[in-house]
The first five atom37 places (N, CA, C, CB, O) and aatype in JSON, in Angstrom:
{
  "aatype": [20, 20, 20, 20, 20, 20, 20, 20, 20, 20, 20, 20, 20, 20, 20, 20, 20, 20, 20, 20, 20, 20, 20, 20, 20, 20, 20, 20, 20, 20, 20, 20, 20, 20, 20, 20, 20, 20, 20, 20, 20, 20, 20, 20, 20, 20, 20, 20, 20, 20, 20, 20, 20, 20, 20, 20, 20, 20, 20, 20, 20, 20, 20, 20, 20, 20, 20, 20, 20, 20, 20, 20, 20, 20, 20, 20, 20, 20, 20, 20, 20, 20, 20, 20, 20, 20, 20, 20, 20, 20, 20, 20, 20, 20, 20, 20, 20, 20, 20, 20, 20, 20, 20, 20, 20, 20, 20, 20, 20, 20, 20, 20, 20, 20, 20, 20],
  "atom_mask": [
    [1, 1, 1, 1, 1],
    [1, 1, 1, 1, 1],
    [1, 1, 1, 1, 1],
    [1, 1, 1, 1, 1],
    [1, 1, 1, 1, 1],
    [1, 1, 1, 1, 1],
    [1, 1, 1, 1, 1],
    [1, 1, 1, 1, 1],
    [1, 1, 1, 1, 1],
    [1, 1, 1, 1, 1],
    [1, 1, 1, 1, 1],
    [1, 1, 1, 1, 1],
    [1, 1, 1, 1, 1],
    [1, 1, 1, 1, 1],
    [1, 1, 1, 1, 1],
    [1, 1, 1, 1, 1],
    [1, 1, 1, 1, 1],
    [1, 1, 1, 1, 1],
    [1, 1, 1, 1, 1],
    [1, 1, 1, 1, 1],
    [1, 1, 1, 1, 1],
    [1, 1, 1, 1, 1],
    [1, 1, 1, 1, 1],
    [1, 1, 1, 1, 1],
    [1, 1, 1, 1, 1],
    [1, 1, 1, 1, 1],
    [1, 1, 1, 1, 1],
    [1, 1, 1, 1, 1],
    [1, 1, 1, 1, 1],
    [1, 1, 1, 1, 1],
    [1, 1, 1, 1, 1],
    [1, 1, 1, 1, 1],
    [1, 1, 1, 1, 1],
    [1, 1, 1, 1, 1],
    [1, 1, 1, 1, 1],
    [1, 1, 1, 1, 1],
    [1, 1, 1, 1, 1],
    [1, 1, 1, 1, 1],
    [1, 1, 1, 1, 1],
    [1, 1, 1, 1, 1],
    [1, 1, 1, 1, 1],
    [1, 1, 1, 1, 1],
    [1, 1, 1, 1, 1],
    [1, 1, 1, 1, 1],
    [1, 1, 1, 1, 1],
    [1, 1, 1, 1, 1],
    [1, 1, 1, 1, 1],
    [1, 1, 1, 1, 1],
    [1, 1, 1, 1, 1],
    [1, 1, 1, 1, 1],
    [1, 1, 1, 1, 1],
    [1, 1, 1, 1, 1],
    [1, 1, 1, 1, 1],
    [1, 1, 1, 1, 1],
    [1, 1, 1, 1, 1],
    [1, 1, 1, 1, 1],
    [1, 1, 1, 1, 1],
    [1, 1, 1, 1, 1],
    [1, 1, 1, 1, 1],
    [1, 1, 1, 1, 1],
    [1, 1, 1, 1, 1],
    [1, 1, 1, 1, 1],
    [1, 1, 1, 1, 1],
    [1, 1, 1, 1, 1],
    [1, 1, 1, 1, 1],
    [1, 1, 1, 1, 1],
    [1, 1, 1, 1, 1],
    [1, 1, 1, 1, 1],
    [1, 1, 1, 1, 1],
    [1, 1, 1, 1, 1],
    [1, 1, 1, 1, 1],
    [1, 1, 1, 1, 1],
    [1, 1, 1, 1, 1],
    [1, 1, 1, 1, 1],
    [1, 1, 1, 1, 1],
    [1, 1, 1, 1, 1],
    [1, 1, 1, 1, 1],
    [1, 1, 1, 1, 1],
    [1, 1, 1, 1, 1],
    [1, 1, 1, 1, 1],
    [1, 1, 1, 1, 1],
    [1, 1, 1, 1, 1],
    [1, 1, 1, 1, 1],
    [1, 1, 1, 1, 1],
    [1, 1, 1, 1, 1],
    [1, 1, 1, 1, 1],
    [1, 1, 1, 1, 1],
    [1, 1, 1, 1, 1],
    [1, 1, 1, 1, 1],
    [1, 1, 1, 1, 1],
    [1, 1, 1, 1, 1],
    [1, 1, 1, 1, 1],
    [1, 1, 1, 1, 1],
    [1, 1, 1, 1, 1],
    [1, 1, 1, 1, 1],
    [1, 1, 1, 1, 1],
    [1, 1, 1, 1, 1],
    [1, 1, 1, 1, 1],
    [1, 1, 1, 1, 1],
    [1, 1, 1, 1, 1],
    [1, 1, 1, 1, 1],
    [1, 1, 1, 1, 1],
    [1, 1, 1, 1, 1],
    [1, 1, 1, 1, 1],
    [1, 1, 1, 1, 1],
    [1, 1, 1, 1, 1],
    [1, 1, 1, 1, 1],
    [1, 1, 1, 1, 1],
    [1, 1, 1, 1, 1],
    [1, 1, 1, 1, 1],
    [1, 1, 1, 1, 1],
    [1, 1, 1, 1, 1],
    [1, 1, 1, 1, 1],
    [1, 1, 1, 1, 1],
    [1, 1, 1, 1, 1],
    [1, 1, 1, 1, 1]
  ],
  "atom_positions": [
    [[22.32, -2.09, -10.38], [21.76, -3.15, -11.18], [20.24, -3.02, -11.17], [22.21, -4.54, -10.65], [19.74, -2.85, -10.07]],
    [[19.46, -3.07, -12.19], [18.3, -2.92, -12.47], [17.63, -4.42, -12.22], [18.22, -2.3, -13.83], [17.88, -5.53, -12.71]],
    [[16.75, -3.99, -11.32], [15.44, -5.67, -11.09], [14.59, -5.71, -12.1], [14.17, -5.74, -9.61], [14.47, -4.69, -12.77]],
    [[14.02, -6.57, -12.34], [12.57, -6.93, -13.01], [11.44, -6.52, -12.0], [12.42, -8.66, -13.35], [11.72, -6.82, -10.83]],
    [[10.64, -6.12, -12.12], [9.43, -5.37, -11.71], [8.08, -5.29, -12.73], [9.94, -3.94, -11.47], [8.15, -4.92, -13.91]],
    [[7.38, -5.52, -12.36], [5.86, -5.77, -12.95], [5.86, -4.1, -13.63], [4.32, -6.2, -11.43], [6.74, -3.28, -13.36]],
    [[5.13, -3.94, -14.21], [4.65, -2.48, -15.27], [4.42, -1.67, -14.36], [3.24, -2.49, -16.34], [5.03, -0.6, -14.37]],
    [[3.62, -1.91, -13.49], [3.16, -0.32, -12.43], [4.22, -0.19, -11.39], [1.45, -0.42, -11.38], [4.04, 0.69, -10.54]],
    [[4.96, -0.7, -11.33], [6.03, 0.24, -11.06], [7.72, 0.27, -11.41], [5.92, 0.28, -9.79], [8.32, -0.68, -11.93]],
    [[8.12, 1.09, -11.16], [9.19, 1.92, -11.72], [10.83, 1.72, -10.67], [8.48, 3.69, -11.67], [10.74, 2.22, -9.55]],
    [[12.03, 1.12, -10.96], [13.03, 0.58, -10.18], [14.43, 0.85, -10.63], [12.82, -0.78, -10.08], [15.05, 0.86, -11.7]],
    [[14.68, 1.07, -9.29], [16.37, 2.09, -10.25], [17.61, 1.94, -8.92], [15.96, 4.75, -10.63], [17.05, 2.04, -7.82]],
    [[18.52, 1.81, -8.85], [19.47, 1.4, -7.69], [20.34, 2.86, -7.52], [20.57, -0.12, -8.13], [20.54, 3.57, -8.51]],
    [[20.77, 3.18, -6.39], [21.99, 4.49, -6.46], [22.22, 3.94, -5.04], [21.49, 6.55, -6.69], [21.39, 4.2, -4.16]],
    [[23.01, 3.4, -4.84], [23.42, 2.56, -3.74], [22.63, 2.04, -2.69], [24.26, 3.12, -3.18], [22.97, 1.31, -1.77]],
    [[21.55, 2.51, -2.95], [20.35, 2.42, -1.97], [18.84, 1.79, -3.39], [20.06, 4.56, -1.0], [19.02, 1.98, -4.59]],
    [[17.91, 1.3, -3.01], [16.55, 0.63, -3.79], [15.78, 1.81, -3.41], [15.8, -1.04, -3.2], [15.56, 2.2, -2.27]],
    [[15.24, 2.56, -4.99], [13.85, 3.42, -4.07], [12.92, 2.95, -5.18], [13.86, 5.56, -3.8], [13.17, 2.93, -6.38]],
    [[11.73, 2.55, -4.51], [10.72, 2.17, -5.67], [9.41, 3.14, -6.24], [10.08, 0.89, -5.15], [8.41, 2.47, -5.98]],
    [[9.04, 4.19, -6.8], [8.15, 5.21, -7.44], [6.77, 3.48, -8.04], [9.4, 6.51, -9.2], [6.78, 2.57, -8.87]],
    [[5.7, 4.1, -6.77], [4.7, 3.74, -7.47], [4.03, 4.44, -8.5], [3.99, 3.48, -6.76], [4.33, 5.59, -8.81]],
    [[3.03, 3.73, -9.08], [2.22, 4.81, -9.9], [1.44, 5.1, -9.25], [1.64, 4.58, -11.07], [1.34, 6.31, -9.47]],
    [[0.61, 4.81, -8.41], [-0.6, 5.19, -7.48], [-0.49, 6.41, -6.89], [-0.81, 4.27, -6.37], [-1.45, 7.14, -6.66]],
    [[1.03, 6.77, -6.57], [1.03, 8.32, -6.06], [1.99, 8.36, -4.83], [-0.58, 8.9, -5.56], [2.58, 9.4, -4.52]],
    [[2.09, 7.57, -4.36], [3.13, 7.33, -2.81], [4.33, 6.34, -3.42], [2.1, 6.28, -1.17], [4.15, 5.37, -4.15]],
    [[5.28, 6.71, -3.07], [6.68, 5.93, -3.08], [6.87, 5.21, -1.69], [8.0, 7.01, -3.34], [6.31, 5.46, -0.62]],
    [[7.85, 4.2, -2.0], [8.35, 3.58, -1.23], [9.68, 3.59, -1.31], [7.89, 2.6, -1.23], [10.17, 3.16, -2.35]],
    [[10.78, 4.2, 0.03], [12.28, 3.53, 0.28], [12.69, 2.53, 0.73], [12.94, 4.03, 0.9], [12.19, 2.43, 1.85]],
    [[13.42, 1.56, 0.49], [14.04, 0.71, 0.86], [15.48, 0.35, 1.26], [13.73, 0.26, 0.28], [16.27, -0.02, 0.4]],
    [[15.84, 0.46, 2.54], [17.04, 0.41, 2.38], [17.76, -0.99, 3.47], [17.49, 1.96, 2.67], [17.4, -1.11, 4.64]],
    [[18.58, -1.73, 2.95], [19.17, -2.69, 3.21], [19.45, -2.62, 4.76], [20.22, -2.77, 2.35], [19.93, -1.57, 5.18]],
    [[19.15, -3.82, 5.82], [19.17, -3.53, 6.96], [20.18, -4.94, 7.27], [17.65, -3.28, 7.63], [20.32, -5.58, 6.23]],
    [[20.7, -5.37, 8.11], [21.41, -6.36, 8.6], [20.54, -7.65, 8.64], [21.95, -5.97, 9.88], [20.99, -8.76, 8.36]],
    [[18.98, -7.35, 9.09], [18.37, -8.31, 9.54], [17.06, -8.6, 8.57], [18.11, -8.01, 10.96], [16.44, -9.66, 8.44]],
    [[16.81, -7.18, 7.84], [15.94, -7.48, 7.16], [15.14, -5.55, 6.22], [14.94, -8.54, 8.4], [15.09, -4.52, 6.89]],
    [[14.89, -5.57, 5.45], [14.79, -4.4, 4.81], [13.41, -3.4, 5.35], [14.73, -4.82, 3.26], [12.25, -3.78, 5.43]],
    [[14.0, -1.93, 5.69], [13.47, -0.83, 6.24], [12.22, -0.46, 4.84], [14.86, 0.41, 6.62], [12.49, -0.28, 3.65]],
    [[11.49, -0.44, 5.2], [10.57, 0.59, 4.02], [9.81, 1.86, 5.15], [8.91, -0.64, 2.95], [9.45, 1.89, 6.33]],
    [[9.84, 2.78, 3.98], [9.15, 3.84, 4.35], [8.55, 4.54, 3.54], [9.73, 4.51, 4.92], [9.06, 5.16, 2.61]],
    [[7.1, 4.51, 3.93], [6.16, 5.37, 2.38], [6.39, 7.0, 2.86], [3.8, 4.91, 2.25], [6.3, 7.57, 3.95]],
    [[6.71, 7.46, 1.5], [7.09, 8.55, 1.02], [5.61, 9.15, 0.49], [8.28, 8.32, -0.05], [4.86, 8.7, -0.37]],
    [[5.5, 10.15, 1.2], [3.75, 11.19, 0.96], [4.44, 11.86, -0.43], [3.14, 12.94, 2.67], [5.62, 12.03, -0.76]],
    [[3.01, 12.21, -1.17], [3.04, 12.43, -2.13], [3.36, 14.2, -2.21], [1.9, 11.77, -2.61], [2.81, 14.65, -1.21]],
    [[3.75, 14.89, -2.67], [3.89, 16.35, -2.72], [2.66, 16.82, -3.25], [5.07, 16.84, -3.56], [2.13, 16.06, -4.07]],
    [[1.95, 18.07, -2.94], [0.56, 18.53, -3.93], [1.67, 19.59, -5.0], [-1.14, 19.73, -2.76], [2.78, 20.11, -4.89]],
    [[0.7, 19.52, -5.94], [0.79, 20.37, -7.19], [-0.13, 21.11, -7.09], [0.75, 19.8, -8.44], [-1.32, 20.83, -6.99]],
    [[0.55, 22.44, -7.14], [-0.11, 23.74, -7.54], [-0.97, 23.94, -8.92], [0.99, 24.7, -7.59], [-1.94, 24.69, -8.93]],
    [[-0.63, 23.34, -9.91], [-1.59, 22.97, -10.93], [-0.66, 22.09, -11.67], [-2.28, 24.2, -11.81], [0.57, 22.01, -11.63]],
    [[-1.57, 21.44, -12.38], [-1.26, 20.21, -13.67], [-1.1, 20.59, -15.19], [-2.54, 19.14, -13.77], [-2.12, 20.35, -15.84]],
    [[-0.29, 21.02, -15.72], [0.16, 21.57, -16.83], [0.38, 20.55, -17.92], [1.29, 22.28, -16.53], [-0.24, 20.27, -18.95]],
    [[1.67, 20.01, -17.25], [2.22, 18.92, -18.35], [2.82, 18.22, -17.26], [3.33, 19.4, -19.72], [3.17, 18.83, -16.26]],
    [[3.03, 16.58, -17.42], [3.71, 15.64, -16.91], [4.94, 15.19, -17.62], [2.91, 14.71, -16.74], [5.68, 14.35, -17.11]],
    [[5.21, 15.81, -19.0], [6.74, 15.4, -19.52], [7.53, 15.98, -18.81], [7.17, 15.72, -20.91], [7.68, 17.16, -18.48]],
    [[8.19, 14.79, -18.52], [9.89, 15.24, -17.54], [9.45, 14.77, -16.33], [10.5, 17.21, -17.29], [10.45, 14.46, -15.68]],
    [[8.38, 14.54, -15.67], [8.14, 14.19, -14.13], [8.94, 13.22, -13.57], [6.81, 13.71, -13.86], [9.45, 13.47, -12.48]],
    [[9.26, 11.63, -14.36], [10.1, 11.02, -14.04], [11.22, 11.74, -13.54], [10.29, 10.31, -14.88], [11.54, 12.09, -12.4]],
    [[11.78, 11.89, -14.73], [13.34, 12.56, -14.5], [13.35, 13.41, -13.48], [13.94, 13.4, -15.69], [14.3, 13.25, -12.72]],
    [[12.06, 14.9, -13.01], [12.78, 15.29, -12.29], [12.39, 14.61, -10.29], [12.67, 16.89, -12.76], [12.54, 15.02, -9.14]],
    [[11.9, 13.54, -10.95], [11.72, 12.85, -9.61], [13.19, 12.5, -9.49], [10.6, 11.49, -9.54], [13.9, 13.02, -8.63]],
    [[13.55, 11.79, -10.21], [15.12, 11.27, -10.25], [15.96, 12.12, -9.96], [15.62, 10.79, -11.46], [17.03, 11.73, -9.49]],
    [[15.77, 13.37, -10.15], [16.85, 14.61, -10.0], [16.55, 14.77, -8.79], [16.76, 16.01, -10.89], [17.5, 14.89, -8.01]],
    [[15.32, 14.82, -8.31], [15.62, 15.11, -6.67], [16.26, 13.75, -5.79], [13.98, 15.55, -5.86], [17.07, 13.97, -4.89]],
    [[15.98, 12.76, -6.03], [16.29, 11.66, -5.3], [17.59, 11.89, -5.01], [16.04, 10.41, -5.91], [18.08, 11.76, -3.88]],
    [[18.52, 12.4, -6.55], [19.92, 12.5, -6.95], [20.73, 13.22, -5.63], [20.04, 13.43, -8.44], [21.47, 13.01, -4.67]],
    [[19.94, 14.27, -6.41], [20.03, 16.17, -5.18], [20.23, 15.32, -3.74], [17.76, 17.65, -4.99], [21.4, 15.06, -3.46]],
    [[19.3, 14.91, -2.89], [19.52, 14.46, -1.93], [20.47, 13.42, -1.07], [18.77, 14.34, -1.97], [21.02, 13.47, 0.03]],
    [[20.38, 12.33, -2.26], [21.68, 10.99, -2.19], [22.81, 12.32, -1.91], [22.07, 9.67, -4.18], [23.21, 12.57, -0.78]],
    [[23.19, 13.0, -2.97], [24.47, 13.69, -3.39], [24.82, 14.78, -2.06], [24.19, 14.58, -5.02], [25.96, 15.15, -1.79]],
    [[23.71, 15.14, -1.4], [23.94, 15.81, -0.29], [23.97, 15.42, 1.39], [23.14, 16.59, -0.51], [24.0, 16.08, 2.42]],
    [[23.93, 13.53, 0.95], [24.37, 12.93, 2.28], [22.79, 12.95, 3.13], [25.78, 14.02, 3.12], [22.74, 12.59, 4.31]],
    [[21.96, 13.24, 2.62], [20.48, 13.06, 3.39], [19.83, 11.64, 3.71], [19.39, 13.73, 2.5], [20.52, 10.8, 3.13]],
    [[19.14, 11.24, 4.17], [18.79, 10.25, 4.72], [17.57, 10.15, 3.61], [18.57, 10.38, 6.31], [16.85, 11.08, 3.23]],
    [[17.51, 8.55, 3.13], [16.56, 8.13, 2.23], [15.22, 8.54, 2.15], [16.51, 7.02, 2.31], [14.69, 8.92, 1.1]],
    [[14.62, 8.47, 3.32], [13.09, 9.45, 3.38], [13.13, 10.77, 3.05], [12.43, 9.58, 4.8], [12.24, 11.21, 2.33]],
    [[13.91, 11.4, 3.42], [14.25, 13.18, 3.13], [14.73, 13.27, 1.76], [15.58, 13.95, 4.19], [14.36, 14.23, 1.08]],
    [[15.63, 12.27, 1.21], [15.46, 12.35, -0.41], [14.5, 12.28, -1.44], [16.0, 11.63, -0.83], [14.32, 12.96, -2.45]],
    [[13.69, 10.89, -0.75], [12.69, 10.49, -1.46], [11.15, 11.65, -1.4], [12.49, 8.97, -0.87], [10.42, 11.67, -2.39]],
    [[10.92, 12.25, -0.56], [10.31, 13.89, -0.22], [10.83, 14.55, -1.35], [10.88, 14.76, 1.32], [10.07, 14.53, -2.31]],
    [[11.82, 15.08, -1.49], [12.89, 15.58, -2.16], [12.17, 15.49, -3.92], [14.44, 14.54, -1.73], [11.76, 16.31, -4.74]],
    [[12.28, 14.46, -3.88], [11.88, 13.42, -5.73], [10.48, 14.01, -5.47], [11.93, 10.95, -5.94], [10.25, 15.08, -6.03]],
    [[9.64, 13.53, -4.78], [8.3, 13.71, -5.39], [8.31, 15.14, -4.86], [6.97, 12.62, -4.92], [7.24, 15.54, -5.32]],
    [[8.6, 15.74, -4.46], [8.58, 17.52, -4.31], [9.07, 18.31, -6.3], [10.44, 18.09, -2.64], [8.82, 19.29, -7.0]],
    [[9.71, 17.27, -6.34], [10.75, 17.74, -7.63], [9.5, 17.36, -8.96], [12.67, 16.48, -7.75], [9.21, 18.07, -9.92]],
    [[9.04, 16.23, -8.67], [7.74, 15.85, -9.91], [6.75, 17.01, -9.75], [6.74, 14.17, -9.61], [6.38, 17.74, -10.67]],
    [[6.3, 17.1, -8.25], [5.03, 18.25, -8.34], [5.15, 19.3, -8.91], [4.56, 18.75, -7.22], [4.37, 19.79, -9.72]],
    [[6.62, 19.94, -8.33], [6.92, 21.28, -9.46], [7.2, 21.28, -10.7], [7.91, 22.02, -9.21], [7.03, 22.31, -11.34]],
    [[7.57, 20.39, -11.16], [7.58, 20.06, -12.93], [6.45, 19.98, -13.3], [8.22, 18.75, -13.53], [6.24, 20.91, -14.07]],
    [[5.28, 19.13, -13.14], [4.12, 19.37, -13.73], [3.31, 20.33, -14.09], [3.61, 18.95, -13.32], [2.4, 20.3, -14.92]],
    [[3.86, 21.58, -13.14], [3.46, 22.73, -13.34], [3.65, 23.59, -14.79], [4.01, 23.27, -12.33], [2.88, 24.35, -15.38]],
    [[4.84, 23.19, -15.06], [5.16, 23.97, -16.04], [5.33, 23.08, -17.71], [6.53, 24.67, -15.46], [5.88, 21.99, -17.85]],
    [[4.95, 23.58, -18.38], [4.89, 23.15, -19.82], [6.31, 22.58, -20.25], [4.45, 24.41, -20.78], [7.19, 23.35, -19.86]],
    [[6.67, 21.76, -20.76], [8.17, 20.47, -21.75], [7.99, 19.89, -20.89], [10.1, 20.7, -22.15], [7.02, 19.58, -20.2]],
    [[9.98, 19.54, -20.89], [10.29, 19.11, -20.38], [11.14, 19.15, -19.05], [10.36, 18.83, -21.04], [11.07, 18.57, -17.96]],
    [[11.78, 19.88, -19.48], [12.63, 20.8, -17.79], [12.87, 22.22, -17.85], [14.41, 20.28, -17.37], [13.87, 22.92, -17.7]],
    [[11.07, 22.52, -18.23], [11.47, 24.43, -18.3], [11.6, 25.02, -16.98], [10.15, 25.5, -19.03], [12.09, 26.15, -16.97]],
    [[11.23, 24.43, -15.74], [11.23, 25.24, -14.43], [12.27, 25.6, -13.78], [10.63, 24.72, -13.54], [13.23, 24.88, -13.5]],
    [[12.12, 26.64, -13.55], [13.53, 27.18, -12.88], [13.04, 27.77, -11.39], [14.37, 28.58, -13.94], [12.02, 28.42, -11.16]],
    [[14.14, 27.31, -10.39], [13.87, 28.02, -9.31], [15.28, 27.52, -8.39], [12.26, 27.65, -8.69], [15.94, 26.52, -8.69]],
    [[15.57, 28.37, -7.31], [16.3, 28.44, -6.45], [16.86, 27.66, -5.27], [15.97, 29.1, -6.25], [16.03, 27.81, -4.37]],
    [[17.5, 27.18, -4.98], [17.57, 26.08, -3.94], [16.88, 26.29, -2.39], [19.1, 25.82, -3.76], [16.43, 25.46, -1.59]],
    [[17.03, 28.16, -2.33], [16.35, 28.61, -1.2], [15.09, 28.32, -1.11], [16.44, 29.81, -1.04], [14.53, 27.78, -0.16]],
    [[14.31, 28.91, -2.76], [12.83, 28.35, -3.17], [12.27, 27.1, -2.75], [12.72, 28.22, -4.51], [11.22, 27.05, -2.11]],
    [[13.06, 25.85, -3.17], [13.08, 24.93, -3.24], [12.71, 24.05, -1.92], [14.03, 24.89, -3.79], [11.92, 23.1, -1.88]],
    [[13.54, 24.64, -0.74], [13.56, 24.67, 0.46], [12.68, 24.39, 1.13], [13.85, 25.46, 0.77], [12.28, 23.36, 1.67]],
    [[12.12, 26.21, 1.04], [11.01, 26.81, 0.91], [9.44, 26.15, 0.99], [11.25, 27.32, -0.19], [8.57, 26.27, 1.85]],
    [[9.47, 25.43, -0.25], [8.79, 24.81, -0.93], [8.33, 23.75, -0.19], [9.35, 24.56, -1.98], [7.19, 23.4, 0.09]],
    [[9.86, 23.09, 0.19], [9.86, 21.55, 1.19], [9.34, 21.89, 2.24], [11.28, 20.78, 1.66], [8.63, 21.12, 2.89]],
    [[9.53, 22.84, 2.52], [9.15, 22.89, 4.07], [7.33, 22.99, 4.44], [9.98, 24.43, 4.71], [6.63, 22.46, 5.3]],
    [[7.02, 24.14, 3.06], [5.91, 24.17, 3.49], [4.94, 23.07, 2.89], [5.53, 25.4, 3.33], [3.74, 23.22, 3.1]],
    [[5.45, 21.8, 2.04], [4.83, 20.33, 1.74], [4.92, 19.5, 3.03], [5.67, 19.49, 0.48], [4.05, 18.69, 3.36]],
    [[6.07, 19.75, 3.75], [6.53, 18.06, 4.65], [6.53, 18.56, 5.76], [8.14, 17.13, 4.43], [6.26, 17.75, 6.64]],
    [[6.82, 20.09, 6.27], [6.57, 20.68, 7.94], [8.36, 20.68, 7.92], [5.46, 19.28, 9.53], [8.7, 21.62, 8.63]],
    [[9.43, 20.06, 7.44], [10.69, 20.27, 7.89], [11.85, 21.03, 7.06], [11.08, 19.08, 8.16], [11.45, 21.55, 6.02]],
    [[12.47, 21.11, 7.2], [13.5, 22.27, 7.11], [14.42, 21.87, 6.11], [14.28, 22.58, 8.46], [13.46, 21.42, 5.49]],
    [[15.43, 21.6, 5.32], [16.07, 20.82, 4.46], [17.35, 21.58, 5.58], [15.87, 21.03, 2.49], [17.61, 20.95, 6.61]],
    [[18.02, 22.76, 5.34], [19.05, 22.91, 6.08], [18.88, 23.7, 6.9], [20.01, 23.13, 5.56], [19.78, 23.97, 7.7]]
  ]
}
């Protein structure tokens, strides 16, 4: 179910609340017994700034990627903004192509940890 949320930022449910600021850092949220966990999510660097069409989405595709692989909300949400930085790189909308090993790769050397 979709909330109401002010313009600067961006709100979407997949069994879990993750909220994409615009400022550059995300926030997770996830439902606690007593009261709700947040955790700011560091921003990924970009290798260069090309184009930003598609960044949403492939923030969303990583969030997806991660939910779908049983990861823990912070390691997804890494995941998403790892997934925007490398899209910007490249010109449309979802021309980038790369490897899950790449990808990895990639995470590891943004966040210091390992995906598998």
């Amino acid at each position: 179910m979709r909330s109401r949320a002010p313009r600067a930022w961006s709100t979407f449910s997949v069994e879990r609340e993750a909220v994409q600021r615009t400022s550059g850092t995300a926030l997770s949220a996830a439902p606690s017994q007593t009261a709700a966990v947040v955790t700011v999510i560091p921003p990924a660097r970009e290798s260069e700034v090309v184009d930003p069409t598609g960044c949403g989405d492939a923030y969303r595709a990583g969030l997806i990627l991660g939910l779908m692989r049983g990861l823990d909300l912070p390691t997804c949400g890494r995941m998403a903004s790892l997934m925007g930085a490398l899209k910007v790189g490249h010109p449309g909308t979802q021309n980038q192509k790369f490897t899950y090993d790449e990808f990895a790769a990639a995470f590891r050397e943004q966040f210091g940890d390992a995906l598998d």
